[in-house]
C-alpha positions in Angstrom: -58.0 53.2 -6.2 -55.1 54.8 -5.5 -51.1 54.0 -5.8 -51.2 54.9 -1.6 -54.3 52.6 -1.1 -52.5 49.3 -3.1 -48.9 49.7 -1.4 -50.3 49.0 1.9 -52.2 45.6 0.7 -49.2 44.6 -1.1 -47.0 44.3 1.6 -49.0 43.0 4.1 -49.5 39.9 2.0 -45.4 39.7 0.6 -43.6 38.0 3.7 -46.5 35.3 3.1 -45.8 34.9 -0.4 -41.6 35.3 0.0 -41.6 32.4 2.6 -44.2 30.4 -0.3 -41.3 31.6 -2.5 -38.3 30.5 -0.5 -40.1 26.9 0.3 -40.4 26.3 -3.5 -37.1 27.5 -4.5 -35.5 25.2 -1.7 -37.6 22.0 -2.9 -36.8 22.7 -6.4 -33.1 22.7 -6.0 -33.6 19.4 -3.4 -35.3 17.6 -6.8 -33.0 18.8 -9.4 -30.2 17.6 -6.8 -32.0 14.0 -6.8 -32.7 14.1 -10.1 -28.5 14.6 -10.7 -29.1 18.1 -11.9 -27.2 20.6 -10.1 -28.7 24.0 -9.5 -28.4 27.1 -11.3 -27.8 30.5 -10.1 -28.8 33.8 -11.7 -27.4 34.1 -15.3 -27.0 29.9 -15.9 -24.1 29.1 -14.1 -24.0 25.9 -12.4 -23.9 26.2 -8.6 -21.1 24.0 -7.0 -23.1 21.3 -4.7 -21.0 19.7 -2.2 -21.0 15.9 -2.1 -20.3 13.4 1.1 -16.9 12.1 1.1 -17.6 8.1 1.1 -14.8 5.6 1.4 -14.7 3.0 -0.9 -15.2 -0.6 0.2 -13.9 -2.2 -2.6 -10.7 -4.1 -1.2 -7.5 -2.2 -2.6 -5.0 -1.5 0.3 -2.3 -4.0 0.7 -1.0 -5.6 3.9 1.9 -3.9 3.7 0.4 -0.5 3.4 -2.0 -1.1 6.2 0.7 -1.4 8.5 2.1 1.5 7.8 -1.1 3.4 8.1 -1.4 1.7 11.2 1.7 2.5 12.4 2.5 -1.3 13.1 4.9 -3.8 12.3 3.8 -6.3 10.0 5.0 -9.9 11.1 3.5 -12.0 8.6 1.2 -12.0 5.4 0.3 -14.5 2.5 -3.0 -15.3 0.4 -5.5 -16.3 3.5 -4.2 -14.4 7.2 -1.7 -11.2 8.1 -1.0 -10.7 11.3 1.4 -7.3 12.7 1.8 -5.2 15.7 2.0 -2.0 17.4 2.3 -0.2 20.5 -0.9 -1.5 22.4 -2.4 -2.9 19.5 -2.1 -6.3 17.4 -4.1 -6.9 14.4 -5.2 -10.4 12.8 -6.4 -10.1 9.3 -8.2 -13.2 8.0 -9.3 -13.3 4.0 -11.9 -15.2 2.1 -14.0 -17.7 2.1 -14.2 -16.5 5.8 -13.0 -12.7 6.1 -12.2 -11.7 9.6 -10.4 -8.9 11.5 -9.4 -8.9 15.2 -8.2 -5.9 16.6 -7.1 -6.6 20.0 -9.3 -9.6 20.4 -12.2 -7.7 19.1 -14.1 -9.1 16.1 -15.0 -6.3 13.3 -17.6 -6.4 10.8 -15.9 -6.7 7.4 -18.4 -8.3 5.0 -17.3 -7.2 1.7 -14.3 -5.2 3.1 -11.7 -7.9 2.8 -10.3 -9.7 -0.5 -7.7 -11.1 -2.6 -5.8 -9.8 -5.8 -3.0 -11.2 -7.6 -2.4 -13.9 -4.6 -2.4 -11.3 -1.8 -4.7 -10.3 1.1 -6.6 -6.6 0.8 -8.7 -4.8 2.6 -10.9 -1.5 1.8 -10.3 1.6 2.5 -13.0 2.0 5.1 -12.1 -1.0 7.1 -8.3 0.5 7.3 -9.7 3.6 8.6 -12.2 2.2 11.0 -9.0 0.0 12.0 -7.3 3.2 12.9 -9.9 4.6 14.7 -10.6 1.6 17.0 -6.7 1.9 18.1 -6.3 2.0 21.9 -3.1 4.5 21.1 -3.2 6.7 18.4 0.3 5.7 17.1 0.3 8.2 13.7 1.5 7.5 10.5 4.5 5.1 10.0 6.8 6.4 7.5 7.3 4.5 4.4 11.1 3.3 4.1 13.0 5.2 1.6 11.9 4.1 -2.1 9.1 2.2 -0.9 6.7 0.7 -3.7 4.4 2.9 -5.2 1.2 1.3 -3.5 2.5 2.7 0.3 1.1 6.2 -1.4 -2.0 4.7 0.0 -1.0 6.3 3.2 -2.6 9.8 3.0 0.6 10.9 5.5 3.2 9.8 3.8 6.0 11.9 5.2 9.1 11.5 4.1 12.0 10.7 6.2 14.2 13.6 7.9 17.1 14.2 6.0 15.6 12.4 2.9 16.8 13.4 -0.7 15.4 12.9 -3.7 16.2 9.6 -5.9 19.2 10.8 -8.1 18.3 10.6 -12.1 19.9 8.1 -13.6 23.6 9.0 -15.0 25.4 7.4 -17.8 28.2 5.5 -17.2 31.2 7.3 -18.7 32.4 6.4 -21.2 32.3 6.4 -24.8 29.1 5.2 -27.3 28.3 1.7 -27.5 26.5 -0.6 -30.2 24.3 -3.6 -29.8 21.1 -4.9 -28.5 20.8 -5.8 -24.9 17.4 -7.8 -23.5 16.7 -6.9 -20.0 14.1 -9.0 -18.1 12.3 -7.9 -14.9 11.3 -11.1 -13.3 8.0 -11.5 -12.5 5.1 -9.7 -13.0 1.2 -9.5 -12.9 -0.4 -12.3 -10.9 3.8 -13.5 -10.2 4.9 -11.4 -7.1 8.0 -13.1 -7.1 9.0 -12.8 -3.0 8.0 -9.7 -0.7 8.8 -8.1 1.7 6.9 -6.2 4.4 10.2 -3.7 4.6 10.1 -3.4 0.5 7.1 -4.6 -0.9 6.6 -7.1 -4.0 10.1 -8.3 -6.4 8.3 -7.8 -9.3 8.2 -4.2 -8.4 11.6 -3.4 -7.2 13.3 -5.3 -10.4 11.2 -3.7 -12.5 12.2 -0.4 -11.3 15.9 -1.3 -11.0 15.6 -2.7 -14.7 14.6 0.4 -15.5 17.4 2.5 -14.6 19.3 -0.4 -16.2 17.9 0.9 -19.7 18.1 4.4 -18.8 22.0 4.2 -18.6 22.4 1.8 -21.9 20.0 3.8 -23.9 22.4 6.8 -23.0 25.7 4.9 -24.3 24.0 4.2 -27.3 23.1 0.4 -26.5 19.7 -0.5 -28.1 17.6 -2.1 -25.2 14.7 -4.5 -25.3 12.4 -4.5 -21.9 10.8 -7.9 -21.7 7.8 -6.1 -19.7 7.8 -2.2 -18.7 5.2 -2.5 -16.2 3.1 -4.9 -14.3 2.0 -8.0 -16.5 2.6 -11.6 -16.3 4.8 -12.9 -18.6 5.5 -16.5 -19.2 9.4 -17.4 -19.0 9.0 -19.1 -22.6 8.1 -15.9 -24.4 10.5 -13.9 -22.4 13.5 -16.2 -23.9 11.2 -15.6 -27.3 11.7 -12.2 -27.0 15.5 -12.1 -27.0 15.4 -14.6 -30.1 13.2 -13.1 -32.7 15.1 -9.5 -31.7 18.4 -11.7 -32.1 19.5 -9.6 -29.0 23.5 -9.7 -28.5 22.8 -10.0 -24.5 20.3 -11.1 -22.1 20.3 -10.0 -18.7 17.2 -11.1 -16.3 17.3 -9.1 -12.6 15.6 -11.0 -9.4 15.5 -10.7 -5.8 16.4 -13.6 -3.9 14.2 -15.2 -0.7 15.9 -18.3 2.1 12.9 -18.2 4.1 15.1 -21.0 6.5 18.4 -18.4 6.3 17.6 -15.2 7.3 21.3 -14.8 7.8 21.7 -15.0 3.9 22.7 -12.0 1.8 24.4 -10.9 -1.2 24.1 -10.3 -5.4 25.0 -13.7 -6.9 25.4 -14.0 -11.0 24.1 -17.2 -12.5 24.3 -18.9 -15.8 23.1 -22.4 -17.3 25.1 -25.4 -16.6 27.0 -26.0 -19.2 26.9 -22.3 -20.4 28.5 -21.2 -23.9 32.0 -19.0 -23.5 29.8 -15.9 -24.3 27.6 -16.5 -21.4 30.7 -17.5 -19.0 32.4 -14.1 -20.1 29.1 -11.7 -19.5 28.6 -13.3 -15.7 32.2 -12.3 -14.6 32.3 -9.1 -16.2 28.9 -8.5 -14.2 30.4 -10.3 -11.2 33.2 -7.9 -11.2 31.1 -4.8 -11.6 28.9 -5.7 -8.8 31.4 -6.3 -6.1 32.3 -3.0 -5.4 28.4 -2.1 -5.1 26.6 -5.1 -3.6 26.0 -5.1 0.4 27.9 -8.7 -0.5 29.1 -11.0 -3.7 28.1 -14.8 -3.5 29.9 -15.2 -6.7 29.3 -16.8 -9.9 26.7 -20.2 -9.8 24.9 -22.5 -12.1 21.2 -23.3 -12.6 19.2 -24.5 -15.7 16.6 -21.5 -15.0 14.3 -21.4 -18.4 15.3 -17.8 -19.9 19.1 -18.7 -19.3 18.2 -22.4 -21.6 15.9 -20.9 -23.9 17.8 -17.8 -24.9 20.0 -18.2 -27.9 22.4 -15.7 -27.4 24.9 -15.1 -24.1 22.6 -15.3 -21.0 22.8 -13.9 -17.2 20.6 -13.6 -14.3 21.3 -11.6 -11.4 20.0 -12.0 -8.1 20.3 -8.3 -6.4 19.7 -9.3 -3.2 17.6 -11.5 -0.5 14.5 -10.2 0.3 14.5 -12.4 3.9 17.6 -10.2 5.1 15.9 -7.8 7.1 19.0 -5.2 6.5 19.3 -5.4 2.6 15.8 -5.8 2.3 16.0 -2.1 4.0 19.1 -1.3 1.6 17.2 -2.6 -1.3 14.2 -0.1 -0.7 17.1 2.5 -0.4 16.6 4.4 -4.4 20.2 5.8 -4.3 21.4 1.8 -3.7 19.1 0.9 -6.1 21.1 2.8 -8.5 24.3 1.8 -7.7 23.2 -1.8 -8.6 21.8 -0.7 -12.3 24.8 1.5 -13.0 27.3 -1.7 -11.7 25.4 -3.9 -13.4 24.8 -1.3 -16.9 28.9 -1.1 -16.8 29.4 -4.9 -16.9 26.9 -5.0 -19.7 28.9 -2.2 -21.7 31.9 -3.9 -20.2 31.0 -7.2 -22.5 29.5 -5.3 -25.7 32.6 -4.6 -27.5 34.2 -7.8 -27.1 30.8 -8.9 -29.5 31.1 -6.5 -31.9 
C-alpha cells in the first residue's frame, strides 16, 4: 500500500482519537488533583493549580477589630455579649454556651463561628465577613487609631490615618553611661488582659510595648535590664517579685493602665509604692513623679497600696499607672505611639535619674 493511500485513513480517524486523547488527559490531571498530586507539564515541572480561597471559621477576630472592619462603634464587650453601632446598622454579638449574632434584628447562623479566648468574645473570619456583607450601608473600613494593637491588622484595609508618621525609634536619653540592673514589669499578660479599651485594645499589650521602649533607652545608657515577660504570657505576681530577687536587681519598676469604670472623668499617670515603703523606694517614686509631669496628659501624684510586686520585691520598688483606660481622650492619647514614647523616655530618665544615687 502506498504512503498516499495510508495518509488519507490516518486522518480521518485523528480528530476521533485527539478528542479520546484530550478526555484522558483532562481526567488524569482531575485524579492526580484529588489524589493531592499536582500536574505536570512537558519536561517535569509542576503546573501551578489554583486553589479556592476559604475563610476560616475558627474564631480569631476580636471585638474590637470587628468593629473596625465594620466600620462601627463598639459600645460594649466582655466574656459572654458585645454590642456596637454604625450608620444604619447595630450589631449584638452573643458568645457560648449559646452563640448568637443579630444584625439589625436579624438572627445569623453562627454555629461554630463564635468563641472565647483568653476571657474575650471572638468570632471567625467568615462570620465578620458575612457581617459586612449583610450591612444595609456599606460604611468601609474604619481606620485603626494611631498605634492601635497589633490584632486590628485583622482588618485587610487598614489605612493609615492622613497625615500619619511613622512611630519614632526609640532615642536615648542624653546623657552620660549608667551602671546597674533595672527590673521592668509589664503587668499582665496571657489569659490577664488587665483593662481594655475598645479605642486601644488590651493593657497587657500597650504596657508591654511601652515597657519596651523603657529597655530600649536603659539598655542604650548602659543600664542592664531585666524584662519580667517580653511578650504575651501569664505571669504570676509572686514570680515576678522572684525575678527581681534572685537577679538582686537595684530597681523595680512595674507599668499599668488604670480603669474607674464609675469615673469616666478620671485621668492622669499616678506613682505608687507600698505603705510603709523603704527611703530607696520613696526616693525612686518622686524622681519618676517628677519626670512624668512634664509628659503625662495629668499627674495624680505619689500614693500608697500594698500591691504584691511592690511587698515582695526586695529592693526599691515603683509602679506606675500610665494612664486610665475609661477616659475616652487618653485612652485615644494612649494609642498615640509618639505619646507612648514620651512616657518611656520620662519614665527611662527618672530611672537613670535614681541609679547613681545607688551606686
Amino acid at each position: 500500500m502506498s504512503t498516499a493511500a495510508v495518509h488519507p485513513r490516518r486522518q480521518s480517524f485523528s480528530p476521533f482519537w485527539s478528542h479520546r486523547a484530550a478526555v484522558a488527559v483532562i481526567a488524569l490531571a482531575a485524579l492526580s488533583v484529588l489524589a493531592g498530586c499536582p500536574p505536570k507539564a512537558r519536561g517535569g515541572q509542576t503546573l501551578a493549580v489554583a486553589e479556592p480561597t476559604v475563610l476560616s471559621t475558627k474564631p480569631s477576630v476580636p471585638m474590637e477589630a470587628l468593629a473596625y472592619q465594620l466600620g462601627m462603634r463598639l459600645d460594649n464587650s466582655g466574656q459572654y455579649t458585645a454590642s456596637m453601632k454604625g450608620k444604619r446598622n447595630s450589631l449584638l454579638v452573643v458568645g457560648p454556651p449559646q452563640p448568637m449574632a443579630l444584625l439589625n434584628s436579624e438572627r445569623l447562623d453562627t454555629s461554630g463561628e463564635i468563641g472565647q479566648s483568653d476571657g474575650r468574645l471572638m468570632v471567625s473570619p467568615s462570620l465578620a465577613h458575612r457581617l459586612r456583607e449583610k450591612l444595609r450601608l456599606a460604611q468601609g473600613y474604619a481606620p485603626a487609631p494611631p498605634g492601635a494593637p497589633p490584632y486590628l491588622g485583622n482588618n485587610p484595609a487598614h489605612p493609615q490615618p492622613p497625615g500619619a508618621k511613622p512611630a519614632p525609634p526609640a532615642v536615648a536619653v542624653a546623657g552620660p553611661r549608667v551602671s546597674g540592673t533595672v527590673v521592668i514589669d509589664p503587668g499582665h499578660g496571657g489569659k490577664d488582659r488587665g483593662t481594655y479599651s475598645a479605642t486601644c485594645g488590651d493593657e497587657k499589650a500597650l504596657v508591654l510595648d511601652v515597657s519596651q521602649r523603657i529597655r530600649t533607652i536603659l539598655t542604650a545608657r548602659g543600664v542592664h535590664v531585666i524584662m519580667t515577660r517580653d511578650d504575651d504570657r501569664f505571669i504570676e505576681l509572686e514570680e515576678r517579685a522572684e525575678i527581681a530577687n534572685r537577679a538582686r536587681a537595684d530597681l523595680f519598676v512595674a507599668i499599668h493602665a488604670d480603669s474607674a469604670p464609675k469615673n469616666t472623668a478620671a485621668r492622669g499617670c499616678t506613682v505608687y509604692t507600698a505603705r510603709g515603703a523603704s527611703a530607696g523606694s520613696e526616693s525612686l517614686a518622686r524622681r519618676l513623679d517628677a519626670a512624668l509631669r512634664p509628659a503625662a496628659v495629668e499627674d495624680r501624684g505619689l500614693r500608697h497600696a500594698d500591691y504584691k510586686v511592690l511587698v515582695l520585691t526586695k529592693m526599691p520598688a515603683a509602679l506606675i499607672e500610665l494612664g486610665f483606660f475609661t477616659n475616652r481622650s487618653e485612652a485615644a492619647r494612649l494609642c498615640q505611639s509618639s505619646y507612648r514614647q514620651e512616657l518611656a523616655e520620662a519614665i527611662a530618665s527618672g530611672i537613670i535619674a535614681d541609679l547613681p544615687a545607688r551606686k
